[in-house]
SELUM-618953 format. One record per residue: chain; x, y, z of N, C-alpha, C, CB in turn; residue in three letters; residue number from 1. Coordinates in pm, 1 decimal. Glycine has a CB too. Layout:
<recs>
   chaine      neast     nnorth        nup     caeast    canorth       caup      ceast     cnorth        cup     cbeast    cbnorth       cbup   residu   num
        A          X          Y          Z          X          Y          Z          X          Y          Z          X          Y          Z      ala   NUM
...
</recs>
This chain:
<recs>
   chaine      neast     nnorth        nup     caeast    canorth       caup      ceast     cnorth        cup     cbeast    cbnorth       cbup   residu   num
        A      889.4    -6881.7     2336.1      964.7    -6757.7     2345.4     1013.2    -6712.6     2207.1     1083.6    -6774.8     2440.8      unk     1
        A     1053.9    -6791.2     2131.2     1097.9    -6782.9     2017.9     1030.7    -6810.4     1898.4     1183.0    -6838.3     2021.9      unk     2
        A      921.3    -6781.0     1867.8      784.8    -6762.7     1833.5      889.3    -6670.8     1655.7      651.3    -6639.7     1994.4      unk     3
        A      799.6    -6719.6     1537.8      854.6    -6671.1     1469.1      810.6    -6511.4     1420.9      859.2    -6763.0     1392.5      unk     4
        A      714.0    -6483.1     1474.1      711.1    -6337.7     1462.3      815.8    -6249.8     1548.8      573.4    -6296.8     1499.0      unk     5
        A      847.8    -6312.5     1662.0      931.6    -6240.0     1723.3     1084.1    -6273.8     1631.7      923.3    -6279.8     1888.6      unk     6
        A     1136.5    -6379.9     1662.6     1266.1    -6374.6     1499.7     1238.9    -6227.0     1408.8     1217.1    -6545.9     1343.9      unk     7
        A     1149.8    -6250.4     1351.1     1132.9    -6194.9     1221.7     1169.2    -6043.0     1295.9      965.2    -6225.4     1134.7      unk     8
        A     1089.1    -5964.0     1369.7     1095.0    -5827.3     1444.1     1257.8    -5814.1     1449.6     1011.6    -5827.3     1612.7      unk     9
        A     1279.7    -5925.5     1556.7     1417.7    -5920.7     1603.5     1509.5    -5854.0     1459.0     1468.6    -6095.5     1657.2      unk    10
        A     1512.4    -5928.2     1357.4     1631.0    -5916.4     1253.1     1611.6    -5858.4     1175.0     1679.0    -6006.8     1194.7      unk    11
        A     1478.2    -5791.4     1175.1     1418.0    -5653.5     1088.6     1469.8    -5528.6     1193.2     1208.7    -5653.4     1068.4      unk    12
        A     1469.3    -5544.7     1314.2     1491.3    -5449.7     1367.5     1662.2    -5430.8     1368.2     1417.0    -5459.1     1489.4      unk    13
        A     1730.3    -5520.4     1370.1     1870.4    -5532.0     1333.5     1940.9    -5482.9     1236.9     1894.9    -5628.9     1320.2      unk    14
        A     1863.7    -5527.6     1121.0     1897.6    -5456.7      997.3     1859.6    -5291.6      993.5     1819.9    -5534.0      880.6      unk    15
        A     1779.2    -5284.9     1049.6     1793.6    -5092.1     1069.4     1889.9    -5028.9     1158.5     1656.7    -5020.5     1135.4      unk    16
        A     1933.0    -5141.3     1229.1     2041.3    -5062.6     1358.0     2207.6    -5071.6     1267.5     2047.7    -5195.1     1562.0      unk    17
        A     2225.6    -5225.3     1215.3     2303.1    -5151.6     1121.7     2331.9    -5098.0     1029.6     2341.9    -5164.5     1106.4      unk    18
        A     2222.5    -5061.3      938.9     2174.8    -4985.3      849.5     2259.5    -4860.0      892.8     2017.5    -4977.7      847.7      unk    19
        A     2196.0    -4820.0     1021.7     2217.9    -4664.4     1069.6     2358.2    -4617.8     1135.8     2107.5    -4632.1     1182.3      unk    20
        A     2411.5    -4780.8     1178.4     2538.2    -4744.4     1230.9     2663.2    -4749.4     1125.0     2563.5    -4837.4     1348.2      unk    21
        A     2591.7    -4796.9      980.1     2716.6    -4806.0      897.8     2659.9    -4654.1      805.0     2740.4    -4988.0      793.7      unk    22
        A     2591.1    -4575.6      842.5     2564.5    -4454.0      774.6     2510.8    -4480.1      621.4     2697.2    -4368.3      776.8      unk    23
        A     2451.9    -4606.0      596.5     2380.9    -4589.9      477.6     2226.0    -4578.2      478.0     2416.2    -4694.6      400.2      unk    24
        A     2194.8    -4542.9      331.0     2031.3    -4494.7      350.4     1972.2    -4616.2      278.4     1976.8    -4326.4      268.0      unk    25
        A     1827.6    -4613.8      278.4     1772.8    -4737.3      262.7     1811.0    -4767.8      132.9     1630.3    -4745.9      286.9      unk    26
        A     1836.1    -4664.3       -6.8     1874.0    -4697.9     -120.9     2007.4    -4755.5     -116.8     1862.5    -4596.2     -201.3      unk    27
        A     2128.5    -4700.4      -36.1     2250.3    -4787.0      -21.0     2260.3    -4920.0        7.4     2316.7    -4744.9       61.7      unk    28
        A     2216.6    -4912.1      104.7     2148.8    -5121.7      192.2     2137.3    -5176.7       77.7     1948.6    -5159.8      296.3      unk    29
        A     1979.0    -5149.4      -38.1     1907.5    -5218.9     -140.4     1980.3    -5228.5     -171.8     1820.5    -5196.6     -214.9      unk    30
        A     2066.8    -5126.4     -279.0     2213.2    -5159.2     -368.1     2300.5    -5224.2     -350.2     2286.2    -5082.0     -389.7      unk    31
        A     2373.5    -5227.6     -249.7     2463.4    -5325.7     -158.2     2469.3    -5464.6     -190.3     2418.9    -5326.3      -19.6      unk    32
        A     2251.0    -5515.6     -140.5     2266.3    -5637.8      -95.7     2164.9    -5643.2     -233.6     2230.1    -5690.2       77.0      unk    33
        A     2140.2    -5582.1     -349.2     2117.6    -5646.3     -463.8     1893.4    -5640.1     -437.3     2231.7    -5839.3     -458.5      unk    34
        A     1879.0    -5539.0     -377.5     1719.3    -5509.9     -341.0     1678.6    -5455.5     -401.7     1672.4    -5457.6     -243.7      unk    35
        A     1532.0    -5392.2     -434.8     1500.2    -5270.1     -430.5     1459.5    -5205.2     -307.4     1418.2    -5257.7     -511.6      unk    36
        A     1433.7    -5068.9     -361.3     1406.3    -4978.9     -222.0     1317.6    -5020.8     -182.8     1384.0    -4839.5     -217.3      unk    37
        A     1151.0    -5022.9     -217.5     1068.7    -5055.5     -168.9     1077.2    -5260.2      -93.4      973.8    -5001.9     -281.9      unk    38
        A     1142.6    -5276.9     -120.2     1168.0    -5451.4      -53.8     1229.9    -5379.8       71.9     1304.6    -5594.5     -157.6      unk    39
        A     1329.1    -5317.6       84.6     1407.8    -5330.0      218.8     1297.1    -5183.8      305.0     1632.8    -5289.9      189.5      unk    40
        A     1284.7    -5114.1      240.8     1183.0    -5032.0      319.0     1072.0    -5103.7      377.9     1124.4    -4930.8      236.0      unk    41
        A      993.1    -5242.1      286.6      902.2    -5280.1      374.8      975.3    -5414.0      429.1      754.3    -5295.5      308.4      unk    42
        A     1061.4    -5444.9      447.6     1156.8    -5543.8      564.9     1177.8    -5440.3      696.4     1346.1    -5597.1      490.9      unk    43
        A     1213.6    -5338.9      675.6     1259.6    -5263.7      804.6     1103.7    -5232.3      868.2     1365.9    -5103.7      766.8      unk    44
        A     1001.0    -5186.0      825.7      878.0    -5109.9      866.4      863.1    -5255.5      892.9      769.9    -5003.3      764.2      unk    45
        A      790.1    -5297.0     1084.5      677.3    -5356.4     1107.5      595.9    -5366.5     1086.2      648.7    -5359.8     1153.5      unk    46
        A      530.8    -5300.6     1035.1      404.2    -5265.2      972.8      408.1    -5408.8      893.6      398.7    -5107.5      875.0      unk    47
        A      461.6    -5419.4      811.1      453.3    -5508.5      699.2      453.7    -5587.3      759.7      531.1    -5519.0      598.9      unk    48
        A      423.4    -5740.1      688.6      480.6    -5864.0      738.6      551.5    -5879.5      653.7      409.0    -5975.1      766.9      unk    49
        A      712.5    -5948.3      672.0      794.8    -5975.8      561.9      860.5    -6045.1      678.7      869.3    -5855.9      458.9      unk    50
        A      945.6    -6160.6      603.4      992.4    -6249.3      669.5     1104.7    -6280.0      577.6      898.9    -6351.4      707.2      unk    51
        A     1283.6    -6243.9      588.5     1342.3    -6266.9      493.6     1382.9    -6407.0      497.5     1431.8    -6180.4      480.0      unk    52
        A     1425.0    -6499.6      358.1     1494.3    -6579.4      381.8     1634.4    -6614.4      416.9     1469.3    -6610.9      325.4      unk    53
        A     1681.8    -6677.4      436.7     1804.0    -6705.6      477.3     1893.5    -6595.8      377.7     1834.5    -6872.9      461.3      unk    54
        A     1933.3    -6701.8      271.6     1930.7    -6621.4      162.0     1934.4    -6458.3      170.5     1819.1    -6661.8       99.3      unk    55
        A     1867.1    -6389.6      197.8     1796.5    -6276.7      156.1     1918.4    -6192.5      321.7     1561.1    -6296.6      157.7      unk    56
        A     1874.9    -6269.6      416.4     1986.8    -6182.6      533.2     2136.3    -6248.8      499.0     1941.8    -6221.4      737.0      unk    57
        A     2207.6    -6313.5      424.0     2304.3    -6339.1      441.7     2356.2    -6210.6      287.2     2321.3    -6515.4      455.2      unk    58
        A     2290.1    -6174.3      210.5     2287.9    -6045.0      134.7     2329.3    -5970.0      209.0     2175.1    -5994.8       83.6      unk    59
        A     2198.1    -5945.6      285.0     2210.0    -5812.0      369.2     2318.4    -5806.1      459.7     2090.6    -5786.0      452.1      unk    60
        A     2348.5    -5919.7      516.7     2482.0    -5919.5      653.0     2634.4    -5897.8      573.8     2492.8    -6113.8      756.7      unk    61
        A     2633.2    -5931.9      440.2     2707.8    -5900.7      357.6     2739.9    -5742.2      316.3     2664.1    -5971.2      269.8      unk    62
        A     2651.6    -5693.1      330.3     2603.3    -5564.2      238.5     2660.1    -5461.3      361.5     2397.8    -5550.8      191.5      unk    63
        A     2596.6    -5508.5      457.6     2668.9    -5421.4      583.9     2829.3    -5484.2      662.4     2537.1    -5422.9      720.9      unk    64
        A     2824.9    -5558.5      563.9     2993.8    -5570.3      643.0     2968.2    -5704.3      778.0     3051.2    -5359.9      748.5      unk    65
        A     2878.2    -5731.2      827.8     2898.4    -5845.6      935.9     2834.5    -5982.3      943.0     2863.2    -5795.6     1052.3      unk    66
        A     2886.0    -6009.8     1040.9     2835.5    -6151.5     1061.4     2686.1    -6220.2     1067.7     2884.6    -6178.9     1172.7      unk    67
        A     2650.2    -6254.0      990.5     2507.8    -6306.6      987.7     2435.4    -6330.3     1097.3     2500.0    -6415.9      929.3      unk    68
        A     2486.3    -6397.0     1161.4     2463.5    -6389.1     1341.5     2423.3    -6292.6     1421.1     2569.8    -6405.3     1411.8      unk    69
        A     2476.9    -6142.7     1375.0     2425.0    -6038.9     1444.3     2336.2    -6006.4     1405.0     2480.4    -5949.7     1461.0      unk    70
        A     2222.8    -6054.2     1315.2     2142.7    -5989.1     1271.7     2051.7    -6050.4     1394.1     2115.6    -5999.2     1117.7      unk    71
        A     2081.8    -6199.5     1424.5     1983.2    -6230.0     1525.1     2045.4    -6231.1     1688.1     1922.0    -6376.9     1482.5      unk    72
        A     2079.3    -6076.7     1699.8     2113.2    -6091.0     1824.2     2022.6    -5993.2     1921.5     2260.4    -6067.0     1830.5      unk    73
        A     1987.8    -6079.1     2060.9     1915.5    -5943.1     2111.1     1953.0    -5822.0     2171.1     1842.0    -5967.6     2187.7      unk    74
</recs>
């Protein structure tokens, strides 16, 4: 069930929900959590494969203000 492509979707798709609910644009996020644009643009797009590290979402859960945990919530 927990198959790591699905993780990965899951907390890519997370990071765009709070992306959108804290009203920043993909250049704000990058800046925030220390990215460039094109890194967090191809983390959010499925399209890509990108798989962040630990590391890399505890930036981002930072950057938006919450708990690391929600990034992997369904």
């Amino acid at each position: 069930m927990y198959s790591k492509k699905y993780v990965s979707e899951l907390v890519r798709k997370n990071i765009k929900k709070y992306r959108l609910i804290c009203g920043y644009s993909l250049q704000e996020l990058a800046d925030k959590a220390g990215y460039t644009h094109g890194y967090m643009r191809d983390l959010e797009s499925l399209k890509v494969d990108k798989t962040p590290t630990l590391e890399t979402l505890a930036n981002i859960a930072n950057a938006l203000e919450i708990k690391m945990i929600q990034l992997f919530e369904e």
